[in-house]
NUNU-514593 format. One line per 10 residues: number of its first residue (from 1); their letters; for each residue x, y, z of C-alpha. Coordinates in steps of 0.001 Angstrom, whole numbers. Example, Ala and Ser with C-alpha at 12.3 -4.5 7.8 and 13.67 -1.06 7.14 Angstrom:
BEGIN
1> AS> 12300 -4500 7800 | 13670 -1060 7140
# end
This chain:
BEGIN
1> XXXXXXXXXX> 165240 113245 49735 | 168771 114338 49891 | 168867 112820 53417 | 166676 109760 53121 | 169778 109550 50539 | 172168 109856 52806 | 170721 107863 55643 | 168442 105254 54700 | 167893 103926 57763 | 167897 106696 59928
11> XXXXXXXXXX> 164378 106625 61851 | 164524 110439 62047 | 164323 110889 58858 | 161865 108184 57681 | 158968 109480 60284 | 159874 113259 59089 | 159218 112508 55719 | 156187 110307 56300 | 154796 113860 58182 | 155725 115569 54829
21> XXXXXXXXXX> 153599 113123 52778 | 151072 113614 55467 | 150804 116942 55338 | 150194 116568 51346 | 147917 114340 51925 | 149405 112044 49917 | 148494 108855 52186 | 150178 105784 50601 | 153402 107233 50728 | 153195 108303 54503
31> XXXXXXXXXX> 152180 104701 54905 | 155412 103323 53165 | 157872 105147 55276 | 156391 104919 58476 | 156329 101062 57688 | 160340 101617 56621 | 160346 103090 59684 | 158562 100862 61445 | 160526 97536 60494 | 163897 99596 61770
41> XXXXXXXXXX> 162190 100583 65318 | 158933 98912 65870 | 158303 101299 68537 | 158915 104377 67054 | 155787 106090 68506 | 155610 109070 65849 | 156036 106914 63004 | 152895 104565 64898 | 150637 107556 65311 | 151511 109074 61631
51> XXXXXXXXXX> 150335 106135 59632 | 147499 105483 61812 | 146298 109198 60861 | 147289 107987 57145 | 145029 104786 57757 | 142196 106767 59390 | 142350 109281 56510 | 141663 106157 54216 | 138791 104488 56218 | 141129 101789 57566
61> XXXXXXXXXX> 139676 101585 60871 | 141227 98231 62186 | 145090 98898 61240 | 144585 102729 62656 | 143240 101575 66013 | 146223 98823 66142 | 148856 101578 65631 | 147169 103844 67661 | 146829 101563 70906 | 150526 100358 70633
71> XXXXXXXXXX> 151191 104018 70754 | 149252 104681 73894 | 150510 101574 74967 | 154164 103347 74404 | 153740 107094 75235 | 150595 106149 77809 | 151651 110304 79456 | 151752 112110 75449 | 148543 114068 75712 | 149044 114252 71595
81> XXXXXXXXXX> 148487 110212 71507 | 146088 110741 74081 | 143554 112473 71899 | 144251 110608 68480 | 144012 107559 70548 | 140393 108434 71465 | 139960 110044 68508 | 140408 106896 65895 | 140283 104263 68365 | 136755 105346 69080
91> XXXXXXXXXX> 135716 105646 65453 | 137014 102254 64645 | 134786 101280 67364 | 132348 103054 65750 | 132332 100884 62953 | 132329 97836 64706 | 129539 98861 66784 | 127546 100190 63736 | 127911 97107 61914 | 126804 94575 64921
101> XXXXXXXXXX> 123420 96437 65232 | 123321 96173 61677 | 123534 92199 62144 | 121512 92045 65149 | 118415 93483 62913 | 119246 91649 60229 | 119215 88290 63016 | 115804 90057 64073 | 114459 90046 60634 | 115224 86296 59690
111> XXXXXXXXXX> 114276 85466 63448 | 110665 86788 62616 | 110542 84680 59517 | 111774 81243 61375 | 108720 82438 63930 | 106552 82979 60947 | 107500 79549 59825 | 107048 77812 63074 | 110361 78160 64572 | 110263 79629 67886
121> XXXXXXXXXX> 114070 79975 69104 | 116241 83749 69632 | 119765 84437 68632 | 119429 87638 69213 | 121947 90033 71983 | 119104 92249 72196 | 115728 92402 73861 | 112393 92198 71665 | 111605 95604 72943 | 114986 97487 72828
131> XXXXXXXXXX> 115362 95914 68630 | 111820 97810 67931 | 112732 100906 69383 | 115955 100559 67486 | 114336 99852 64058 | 111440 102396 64816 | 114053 104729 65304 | 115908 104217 62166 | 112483 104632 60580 | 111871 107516 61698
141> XXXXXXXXXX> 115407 108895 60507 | 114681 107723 57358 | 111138 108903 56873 | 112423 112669 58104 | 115373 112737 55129 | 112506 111682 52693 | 110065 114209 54124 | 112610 117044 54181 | 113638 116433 50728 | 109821 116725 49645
151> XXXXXXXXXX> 109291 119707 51270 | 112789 121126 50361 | 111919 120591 46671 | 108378 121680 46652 | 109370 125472 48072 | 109945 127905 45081 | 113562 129109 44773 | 114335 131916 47735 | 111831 130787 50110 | 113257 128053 51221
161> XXXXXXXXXX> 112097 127391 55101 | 115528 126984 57501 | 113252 124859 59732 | 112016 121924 58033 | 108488 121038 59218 | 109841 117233 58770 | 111921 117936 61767 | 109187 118207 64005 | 109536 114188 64220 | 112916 114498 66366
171> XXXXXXXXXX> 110047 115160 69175 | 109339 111385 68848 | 112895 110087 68504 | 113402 111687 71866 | 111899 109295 74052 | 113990 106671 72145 | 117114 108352 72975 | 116272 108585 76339 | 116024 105395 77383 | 117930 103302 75028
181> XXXXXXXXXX> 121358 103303 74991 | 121780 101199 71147 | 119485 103955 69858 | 122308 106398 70861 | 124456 104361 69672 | 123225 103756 66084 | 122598 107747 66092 | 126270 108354 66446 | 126926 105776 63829 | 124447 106184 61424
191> XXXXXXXXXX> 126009 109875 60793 | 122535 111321 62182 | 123603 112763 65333 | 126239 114626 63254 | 123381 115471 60290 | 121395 117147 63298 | 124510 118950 63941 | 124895 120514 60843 | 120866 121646 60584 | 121488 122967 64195
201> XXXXXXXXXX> 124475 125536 63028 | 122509 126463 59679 | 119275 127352 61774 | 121313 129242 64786 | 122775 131709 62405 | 119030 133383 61670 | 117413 133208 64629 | 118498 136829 65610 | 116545 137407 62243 | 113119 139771 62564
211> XXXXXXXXXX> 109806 138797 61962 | 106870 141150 62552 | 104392 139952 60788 | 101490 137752 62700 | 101992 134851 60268 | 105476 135172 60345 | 105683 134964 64682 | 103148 131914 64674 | 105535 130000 61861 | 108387 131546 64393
221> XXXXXXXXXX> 106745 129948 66955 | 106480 126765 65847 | 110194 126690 64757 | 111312 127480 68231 | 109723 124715 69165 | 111593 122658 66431 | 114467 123916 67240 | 113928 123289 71281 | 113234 119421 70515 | 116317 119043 67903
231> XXXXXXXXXX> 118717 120330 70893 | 116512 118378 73009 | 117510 114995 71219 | 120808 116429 71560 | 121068 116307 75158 | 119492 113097 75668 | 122566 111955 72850 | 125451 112833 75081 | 123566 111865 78426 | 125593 109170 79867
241> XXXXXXXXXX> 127323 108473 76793 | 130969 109905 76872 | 131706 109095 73370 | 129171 110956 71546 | 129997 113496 74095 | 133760 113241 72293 | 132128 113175 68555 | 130017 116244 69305 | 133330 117672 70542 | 135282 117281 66811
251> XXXXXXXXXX> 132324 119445 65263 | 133739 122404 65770 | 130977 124519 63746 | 128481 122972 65910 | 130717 124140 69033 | 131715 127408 68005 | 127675 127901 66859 | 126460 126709 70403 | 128679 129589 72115 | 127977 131824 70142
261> XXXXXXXXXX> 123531 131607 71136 | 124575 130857 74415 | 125951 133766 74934 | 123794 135927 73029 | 122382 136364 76733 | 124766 139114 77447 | 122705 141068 75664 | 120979 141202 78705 | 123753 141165 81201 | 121671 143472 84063
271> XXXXXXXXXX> 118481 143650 82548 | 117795 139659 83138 | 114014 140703 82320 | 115178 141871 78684 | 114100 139480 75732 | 117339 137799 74376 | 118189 137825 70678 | 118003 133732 70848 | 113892 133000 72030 | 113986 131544 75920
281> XXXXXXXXXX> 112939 128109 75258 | 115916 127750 72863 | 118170 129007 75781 | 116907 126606 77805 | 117697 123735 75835 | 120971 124429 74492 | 121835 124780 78427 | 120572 121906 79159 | 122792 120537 76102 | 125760 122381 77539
291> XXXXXXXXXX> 125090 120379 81015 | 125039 116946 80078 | 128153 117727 77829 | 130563 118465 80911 | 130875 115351 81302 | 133451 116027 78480 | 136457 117041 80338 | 137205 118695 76571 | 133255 120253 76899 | 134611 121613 80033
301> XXXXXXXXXX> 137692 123263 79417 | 136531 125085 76005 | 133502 126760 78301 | 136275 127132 80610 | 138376 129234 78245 | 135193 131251 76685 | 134681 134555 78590 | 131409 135178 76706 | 130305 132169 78142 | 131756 132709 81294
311> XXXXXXXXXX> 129765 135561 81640 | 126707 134550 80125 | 126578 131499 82642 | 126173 134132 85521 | 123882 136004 83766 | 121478 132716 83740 | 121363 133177 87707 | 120227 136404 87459 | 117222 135628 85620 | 114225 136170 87835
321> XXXXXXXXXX> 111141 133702 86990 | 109112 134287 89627 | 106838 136584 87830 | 102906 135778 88133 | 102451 137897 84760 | 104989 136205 82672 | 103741 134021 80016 | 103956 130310 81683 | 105931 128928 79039 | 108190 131703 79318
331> XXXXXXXXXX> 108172 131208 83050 | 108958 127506 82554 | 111676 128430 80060 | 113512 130725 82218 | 113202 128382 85079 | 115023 125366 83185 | 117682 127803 81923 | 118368 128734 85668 | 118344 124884 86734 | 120544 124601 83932
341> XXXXXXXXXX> 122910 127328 84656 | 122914 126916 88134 | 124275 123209 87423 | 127008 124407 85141 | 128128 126797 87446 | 128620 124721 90416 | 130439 121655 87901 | 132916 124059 86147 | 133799 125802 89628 | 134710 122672 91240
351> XXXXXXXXXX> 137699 122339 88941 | 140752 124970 89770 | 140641 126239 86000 | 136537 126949 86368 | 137083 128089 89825 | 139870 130399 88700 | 137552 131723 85889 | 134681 132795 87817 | 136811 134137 90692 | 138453 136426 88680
361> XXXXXXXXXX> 135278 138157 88616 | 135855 139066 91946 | 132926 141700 93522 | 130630 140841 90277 | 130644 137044 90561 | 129782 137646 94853 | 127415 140213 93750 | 125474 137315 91299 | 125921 134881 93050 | 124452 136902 96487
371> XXXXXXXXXX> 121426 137683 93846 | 120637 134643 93032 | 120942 132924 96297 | 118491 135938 97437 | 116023 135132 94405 | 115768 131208 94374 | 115906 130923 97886 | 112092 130624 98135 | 111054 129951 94795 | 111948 127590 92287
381> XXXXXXXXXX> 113014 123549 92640 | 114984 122571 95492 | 118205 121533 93238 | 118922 125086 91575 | 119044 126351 95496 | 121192 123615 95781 | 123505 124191 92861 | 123074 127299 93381 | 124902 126692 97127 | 127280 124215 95753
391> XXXXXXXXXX> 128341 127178 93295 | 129069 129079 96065 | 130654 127128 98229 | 132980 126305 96248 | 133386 130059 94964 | 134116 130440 98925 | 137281 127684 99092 | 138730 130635 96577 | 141121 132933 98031 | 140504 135727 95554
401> XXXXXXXXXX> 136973 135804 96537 | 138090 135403 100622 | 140162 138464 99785 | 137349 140540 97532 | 134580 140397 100052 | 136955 141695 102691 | 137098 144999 101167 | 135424 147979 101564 | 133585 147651 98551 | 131768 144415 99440
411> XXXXXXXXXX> 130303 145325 103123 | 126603 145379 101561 | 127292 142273 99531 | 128856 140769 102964 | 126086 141259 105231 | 123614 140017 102604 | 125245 136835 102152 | 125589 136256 105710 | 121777 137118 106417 | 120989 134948 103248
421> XXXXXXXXXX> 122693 132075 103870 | 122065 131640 107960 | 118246 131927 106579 | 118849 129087 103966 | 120754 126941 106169 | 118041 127309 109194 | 114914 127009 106430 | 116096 124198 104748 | 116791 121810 107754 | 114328 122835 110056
431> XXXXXXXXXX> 111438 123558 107391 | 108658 125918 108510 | 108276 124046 111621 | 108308 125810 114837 | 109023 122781 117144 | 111638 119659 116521 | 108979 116906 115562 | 109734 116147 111622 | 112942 114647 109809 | 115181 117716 108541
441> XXXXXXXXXX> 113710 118645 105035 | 116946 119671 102739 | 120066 118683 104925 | 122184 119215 101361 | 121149 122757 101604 | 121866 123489 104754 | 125351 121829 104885 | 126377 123706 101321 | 125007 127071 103022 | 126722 126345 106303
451> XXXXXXXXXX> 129995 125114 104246 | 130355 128459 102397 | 130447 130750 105815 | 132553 128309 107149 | 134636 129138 104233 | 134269 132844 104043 | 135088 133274 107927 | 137905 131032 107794 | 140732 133959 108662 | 140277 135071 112371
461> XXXXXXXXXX> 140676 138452 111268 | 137882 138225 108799 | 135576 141198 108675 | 133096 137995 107870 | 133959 136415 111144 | 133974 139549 113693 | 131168 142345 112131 | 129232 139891 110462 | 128467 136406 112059 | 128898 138264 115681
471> XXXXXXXXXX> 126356 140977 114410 | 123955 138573 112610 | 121490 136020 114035 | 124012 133221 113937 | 123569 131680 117330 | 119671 131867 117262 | 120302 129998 114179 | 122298 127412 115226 | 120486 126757 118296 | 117603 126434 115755
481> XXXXXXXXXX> 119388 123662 113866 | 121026 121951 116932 | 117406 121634 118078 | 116129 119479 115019 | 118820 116739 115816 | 116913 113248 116303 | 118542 109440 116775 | 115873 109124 113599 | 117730 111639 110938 | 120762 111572 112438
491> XXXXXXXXXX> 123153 110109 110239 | 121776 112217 107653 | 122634 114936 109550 | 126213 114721 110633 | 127687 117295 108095 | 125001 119694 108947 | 125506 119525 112780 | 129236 119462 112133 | 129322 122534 110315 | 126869 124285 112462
501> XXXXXXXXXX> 128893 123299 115382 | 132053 124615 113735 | 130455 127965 112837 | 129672 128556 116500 | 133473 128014 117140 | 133628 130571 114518 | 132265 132675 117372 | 134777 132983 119919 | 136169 135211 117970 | 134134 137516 120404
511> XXXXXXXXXX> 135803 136384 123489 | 139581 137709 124341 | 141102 135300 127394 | 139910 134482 130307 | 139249 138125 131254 | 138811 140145 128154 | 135423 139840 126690 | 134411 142928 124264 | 131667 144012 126020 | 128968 144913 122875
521> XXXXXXXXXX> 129970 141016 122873 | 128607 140023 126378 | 125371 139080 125385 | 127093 136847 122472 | 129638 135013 125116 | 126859 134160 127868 | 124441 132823 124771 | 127304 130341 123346 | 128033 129506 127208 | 124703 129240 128162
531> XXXXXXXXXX> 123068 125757 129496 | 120746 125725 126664 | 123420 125911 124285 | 124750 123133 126132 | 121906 120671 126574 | 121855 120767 122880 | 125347 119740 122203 | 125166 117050 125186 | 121941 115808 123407 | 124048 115365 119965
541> XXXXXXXXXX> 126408 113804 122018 | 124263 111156 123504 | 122601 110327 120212 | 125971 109829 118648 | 126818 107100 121511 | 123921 105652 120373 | 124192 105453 116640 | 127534 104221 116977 | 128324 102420 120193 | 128912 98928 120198
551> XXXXXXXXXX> 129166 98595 116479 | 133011 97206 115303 | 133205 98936 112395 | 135221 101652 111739 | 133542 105458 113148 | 133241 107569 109699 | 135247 110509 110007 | 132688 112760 110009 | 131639 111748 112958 | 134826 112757 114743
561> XXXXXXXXXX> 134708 115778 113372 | 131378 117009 114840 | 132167 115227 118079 | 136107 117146 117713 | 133456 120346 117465 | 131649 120000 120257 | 133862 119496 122650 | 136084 122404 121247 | 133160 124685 122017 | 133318 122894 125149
571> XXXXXXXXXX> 136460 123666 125851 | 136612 127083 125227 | 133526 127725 127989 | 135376 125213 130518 | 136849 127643 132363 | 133479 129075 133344 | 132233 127444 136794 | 128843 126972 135803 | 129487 125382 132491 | 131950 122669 134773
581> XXXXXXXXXX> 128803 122486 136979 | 126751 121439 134399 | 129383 118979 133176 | 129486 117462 136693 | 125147 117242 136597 | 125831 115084 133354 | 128721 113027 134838 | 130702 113619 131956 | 134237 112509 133376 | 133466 109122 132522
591> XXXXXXXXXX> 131522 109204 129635 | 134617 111729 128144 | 137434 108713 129201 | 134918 106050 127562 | 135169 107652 124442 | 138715 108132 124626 | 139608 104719 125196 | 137008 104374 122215 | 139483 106346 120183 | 142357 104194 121664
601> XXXXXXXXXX> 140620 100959 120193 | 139467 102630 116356 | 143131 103270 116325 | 141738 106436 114196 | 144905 108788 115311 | 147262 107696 111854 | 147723 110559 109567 | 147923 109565 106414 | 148192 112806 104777 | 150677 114294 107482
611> XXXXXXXXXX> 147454 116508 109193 | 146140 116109 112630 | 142989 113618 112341 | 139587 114893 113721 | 139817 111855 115817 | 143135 112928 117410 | 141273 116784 117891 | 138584 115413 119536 | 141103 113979 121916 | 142924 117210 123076
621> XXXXXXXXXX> 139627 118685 123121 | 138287 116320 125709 | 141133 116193 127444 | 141266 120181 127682 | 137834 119856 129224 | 138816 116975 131459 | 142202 119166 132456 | 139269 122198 133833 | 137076 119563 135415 | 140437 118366 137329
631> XXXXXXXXXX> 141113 121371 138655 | 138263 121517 140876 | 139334 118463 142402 | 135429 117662 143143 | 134889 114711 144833 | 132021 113844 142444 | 134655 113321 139753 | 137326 111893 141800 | 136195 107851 141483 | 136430 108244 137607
641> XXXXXXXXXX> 140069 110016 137393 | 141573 107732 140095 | 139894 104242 138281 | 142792 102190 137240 | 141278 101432 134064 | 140787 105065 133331 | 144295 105587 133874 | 145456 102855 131705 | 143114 104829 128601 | 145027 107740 129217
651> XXXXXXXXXX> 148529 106320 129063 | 147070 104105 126275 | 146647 107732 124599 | 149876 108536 125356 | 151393 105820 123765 | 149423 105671 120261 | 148990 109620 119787 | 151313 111405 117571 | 153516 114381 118879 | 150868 117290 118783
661> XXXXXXXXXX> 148837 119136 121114 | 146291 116105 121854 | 149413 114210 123135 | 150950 117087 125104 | 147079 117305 126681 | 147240 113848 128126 | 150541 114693 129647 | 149530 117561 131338 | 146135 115546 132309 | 148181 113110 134042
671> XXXXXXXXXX> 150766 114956 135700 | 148026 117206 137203 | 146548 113627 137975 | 149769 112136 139726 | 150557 115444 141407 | 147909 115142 143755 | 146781 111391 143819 | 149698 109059 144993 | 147548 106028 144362 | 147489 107171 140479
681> XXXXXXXXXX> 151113 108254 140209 | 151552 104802 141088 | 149199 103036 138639 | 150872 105617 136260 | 154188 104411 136593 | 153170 101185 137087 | 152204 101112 132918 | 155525 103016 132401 | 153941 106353 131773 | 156210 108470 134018
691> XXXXXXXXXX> 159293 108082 131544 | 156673 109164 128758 | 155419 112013 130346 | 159303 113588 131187 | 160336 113014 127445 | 157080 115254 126607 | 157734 117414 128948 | 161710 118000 127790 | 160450 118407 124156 | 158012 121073 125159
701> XXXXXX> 160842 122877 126760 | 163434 123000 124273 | 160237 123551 121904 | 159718 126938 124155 | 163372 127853 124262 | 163772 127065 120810
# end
């Protein structure tokens, strides 16, 4: 007070003391002095957030949101106004919310009288249908606390039940939560969804407790299942609905409770077949809870930051359901929990922090995540395989785990995920199917399984790269794949043939120059150059130009890329004569300056982020290939290179492309062109591509003697 005395008008000192009367919890008196405050700086952002705590404190819900969002409005960045804005914002919301569904069944009720009296007209926001299942619902709520208080007071002293049998009626509410988002609503409101809270932490603290007796397991029994449809209505709660998501959040019992059972799994960290202390079906619905919660980015980051749970998550793709003698609601149990897992997994690794968390498992996390990918391959629903694929591709974009299954250590773990994965990827586009006739079953699969040996190959040193994709079935299986390409799937198929095409680039890691081929790798390098091989990639080709030719809108990228693949595989075979003869069968010298000057009119060579575009790749690629087919000088190929019109793409090229190798291709293209064809040096300098082609050719030399 001694400086409120000396300053009375200092803002400093008004909001400090306001935190001081805060902190005491004596409310009115924060209020005062952040209004002193206040009236000296209306945008004093502290003193704005400290008596909107002060008003939330009191129930004031209106003047704490309007402090609150003129704070935001001030300090938009502060992550401290961030969360009391959503914090008392949101509750105030609350209240408004709570109260219009309270006036839209009271506007129901006198609605049914008016009908009752002849009166036939609605007032009402709300559907006949969705205002039943609304007041059904709060019925049921109602009925429940009645029940539970019956059956609380007729127990004798001691023997109290922690599972009401009243609770059993959350079954029905489910449905109701479900489907209707006021219902949600309402239970958020109402206090309910935080009441089911509270019964959820008393009941997880005994269910490690014992119970022998036969009696005793069957009144277990049914409590599990209790317990299973009261997390149940949990889930459906937060599904969708981002604020009760942020409620749930604030109960930190509740929280601290739910990591706690979840991992309680640990228990059986390497022994998935072990009984956990929490029963199976409860596992499975708290992690299906747990799922539909990440859409929390808070929910996130605290899962994030457990290591129990961490750990516990990987244990849920251990767990092996595929046992015939297994009870089948133990079976059906364990196979939610892994669908469950599996889907937690893959969202908390696609941020860095989750990403981080798992990788810094290192061998263990490869060594689960090689398990499970072995275990659910060919059992189990089609989305755990293909969270389980997501989870590892993006485990694979980590360079901790690129390091870790470098090492000696790892070479079993390698070799298994290579074998596993090449037999997911093939399995899940091609099917069972021995010839090309049906659409591609799972192309999500395959891509995600493709993706991550992308990833894990992508040094050119990798041990990944040269003694495992080399030694492995790889090209059988891409030739496999590239087979099942049809005009009728293939737009569905783009990533897939992409990354299958970019995984047998990932091959010529077996081929050393022109003249230096490894020769346990012979076999390998005629396969990848082989006519079959080939055909394939032609075929893609041609199916492309007819998904896509003619159309004016813009090519999607990925298109580019798998095209930019192809003819990069291309490329690196060119040299061979019988690869340029099979080139020359398919008259590919035009076709290859059609879809440049196809390039030339997307105008698809900008680079936005600084990177060479796949458009601008597929350029130099071509142009590599069409640099080899020049060199022959064959007369078959001689009408397209000395066309006018072809010349006038490549200067076009020239002109638009960006300094980089795709540019510096076209330059060598038509100097080799111009060299020995007077009539094109002449249409060449005719569309002032000489002067071009010498500035290109002085930055490459002070490039080389720089």
């Amino acid at each position: 007070m001694q400086a409120l005395a000396s300053a009375p008008f200092n803002v400093a000192v008004l909001a400090n003391l306001a935190q001081c009367f805060l902190r005491l919890d004596q409310l009115d008196d924060c209020i005062e002095f952040c209004s002193r405050a206040l009236y000296i700086d209306a945008n004093h952002v502290k003193a704005l957030s400290r008596r909107a705590t002060a008003w939330h404190k009191q129930k004031k819900w209106k003047q704490a949101a309007a402090d609150m969002r003129k704070a935001l409005a001030l300090d938009a960045e502060n992550a401290n106004v961030l969360e009391q804005h959503s914090i008392i914002v949101g509750d105030y919301e609350d209240a408004v919310t709570d109260s219009e569904l309270d006036l839209v069944l009271v506007a129901k009720d006198q609605q049914q009288q008016r009908r009752n009296g002849g009166d036939n007209s609605t007032g009402s926001p709300l559907s006949a249908s969705t205002s039943e299942e609304l007041r059904f619902s709060l019925e049921l709520l109602k009925k429940m606390a009645e029940q539970t208080t019956v059956l609380g007071n007729s127990e004798p002293a001691g023997q109290k039940r922690r599972v009401s049998d009243a609770w059993v009626a959350y079954d029905l509410l489910l449905p109701f939560l479900e489907r209707n988002e006021h219902v949600r609503a309402k239970f958020r409101t109402s206090g309910e969804m935080n009441k089911l809270c509270d019964r959820l932490v008393a009941v997880m603290g005994d269910l490690e407790a014992p119970q022998v007796a036969t009696e005793a397991s069957a009144r277990r029994r049914d409590e599990e299942l209790i317990i299973s449809a009261m997390f149940n209505c949990m889930t459906a709660a937060v599904a969708d609905t981002p604020r009760n998501q942020a409620v749930l959040f604030r109960h930190v019992a509740f929280r601290t409770k739910l990591t706690e059972a979840f991992s309680a799994l640990n228990a059986a960290f390497g022994a998935p077949s072990q009984a956990t202390s929490v029963p199976w079906i409860v596992q499975a619905s708290l992690a299906r809870f747990l799922e539909e919660a990440l859409g929390s980015k808070s929910w996130r980051s605290a899962v994030i930051a457990s290591d129990e749970a961490v750990t516990a998550l990987l244990t849920t793709l251990r767990i092996n359901f595929d046992d015939r003698s297994m009870a089948s609601d133990e079976r059906a149990a364990k196979a939610s929990l892994v669908l469950a897992g599996s889907g937690i997994c893959f969202t908390l690794s696609s941020e860095a922090s989750g990403l981080q968390a798992f990788a810094s498992r290192g061998v263990d996390c490869l060594a689960t995540a090689a398990q499970a990918l072995e275990t659910h391959s060919g059992a189990g629903s089609a989305v755990s395989l293909r969270n389980l694929l997501g989870f590892m591709t993006n485990l694979s974009t980590s360079r901790a785990i690129r390091t870790a299954i470098e090492r000696a250590p790892c070479q079993e773990i390698r070799w298994r995920l290579v074998q596993i994965l090449l037999q997911i990827a093939q399995d899940a586009y091609c099917g069972g199917h021995s010839e090309p006739t049906v659409s591609p079953r799972d192309a999500v699969c395959s891509e995600r399984a493709l993706g991550a040996l992308l990833n894990l190959s992508f040094a050119e040193t990798s041990q990944l790269r040269r003694s495992g994709l080399l030694k492995s079935p790889a090209v059988e299986t891409i030739e496999r794949i590239l087979a099942y390409a049809s005009p009728a799937s293939f737009t569905d198929s783009i990533l897939v043939l992409s990354r299958a095409t970019s995984l047998l680039c990932r091959l010529h890691v077996a081929f050393h120059g022109q003249s230096g081929v490894d020769e346990s790798h012979a076999p390998i390098c005629s396969r990848l150059s082989s006519v079959e091989v080939l055909s394939k990639l032609f075929e893609i080709c041609q199916q492309a130009n007819a998904c896509f030719s003619g159309k004016s809108s813009a090519i999607p990228e990925e298109l580019w890329q798998l095209c930019a693949q192809i003819w990069c595989h291309v490329g690196w075979c060119a040299h061979l004569l019988h690869v340029r003869a099979f080139l020359r069968q398919k008259q590919a010298v035009p076709l290859l300056l059609q879809v440049i000057a196809l390039a030339n009119a997307q105008k698809a060579y900008r680079r936005p982020s600084g990177k060479t575009t796949a458009c601008e790749r597929l350029v130099g690629n071509m142009v590599k290939v069409l640099i080899a087919m020049q060199t022959d000088r064959d007369a078959a190929d001689a009408p397209a290179f000395r066309a006018q019109r072809n010349i006038a793409v490549l200067v076009s090229s020239l002109q638009t492309l960006a300094d980089g190798l795709a540019r510096k291709n076209v330059a060598i293209l038509l100097a080799k062109l111009c060299q020995f064809d007077p009539k094109a040096k002449a249409a060449v300098r005719e569309l002032r591509g000489i002067e071009m082609m010498l500035s290109i050719s002085q930055s490459m030399k002070q490039a080389v003697a720089f």
